[in-house]
N, C-alpha and C positions, 0 to 999 in steps of 0.2 A: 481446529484440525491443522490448518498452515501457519497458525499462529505464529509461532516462534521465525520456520522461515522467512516469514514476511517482514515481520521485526528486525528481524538481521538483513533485509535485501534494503529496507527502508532504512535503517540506520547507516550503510554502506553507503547509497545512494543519496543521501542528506547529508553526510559526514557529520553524523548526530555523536561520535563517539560515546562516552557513558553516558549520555541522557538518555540516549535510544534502550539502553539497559534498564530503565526504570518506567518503559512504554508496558503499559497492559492492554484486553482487550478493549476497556472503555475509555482510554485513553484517544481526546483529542485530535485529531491531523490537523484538515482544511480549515486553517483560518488560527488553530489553535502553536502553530510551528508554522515561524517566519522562514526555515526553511525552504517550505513546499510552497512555495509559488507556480506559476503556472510552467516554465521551463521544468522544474523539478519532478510534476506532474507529469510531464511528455518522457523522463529518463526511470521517473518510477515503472511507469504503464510498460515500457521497454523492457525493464529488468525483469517485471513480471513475467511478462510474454515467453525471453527467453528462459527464463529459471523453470517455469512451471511447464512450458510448451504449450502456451493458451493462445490464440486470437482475442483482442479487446480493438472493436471497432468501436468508433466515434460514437455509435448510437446508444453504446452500454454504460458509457462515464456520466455518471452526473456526482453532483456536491455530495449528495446522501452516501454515493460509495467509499468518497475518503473523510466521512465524518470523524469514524472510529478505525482505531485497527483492530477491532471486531467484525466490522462493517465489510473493511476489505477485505479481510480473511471471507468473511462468508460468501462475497462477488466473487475471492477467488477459488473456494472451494464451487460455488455453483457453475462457473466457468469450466472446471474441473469432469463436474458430473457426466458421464456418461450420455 
């Protein structure tokens, strides 16, 4: 569902330029893009926050949400929900 935005906030934010163009939803993050390191991580969560208008505290990140950008998209579709 936020797929595509997310891809584009994550490539902005990594300066992945056309690689981030070839990210799907089972496409790799944490661990898989030397990128995303742990500062990267703290500018991603941010960008989220502010793009979507979510609160992400501390208690909701773990390794499993930025396994996939499937993964993220669905934390941040359910972040989303109602």
């Amino acid at each position: 569902m936020y797929l595509e935005e997310i891809k584009t906030i994550l490539t902005d934010v990594l300066s992945l330029g056309e690689n981030g163009r070839h990210l799907h939803a089972d496409s790799a993050l944490l661990g898989a893009l030397p990128e995303l390191d742990s500062m990267a991580v703290i500018s991603l969560i941010a960008a989220l926050e502010e793009h979507f208008d979510i609160a992400i505290d501390d208690d909701d990140i773990s390794a499993s949400t930025f396994a996939t950008l499937g993964s993220l998209a669905a934390f941040v579709a359910d972040k989303r929900a109602p």
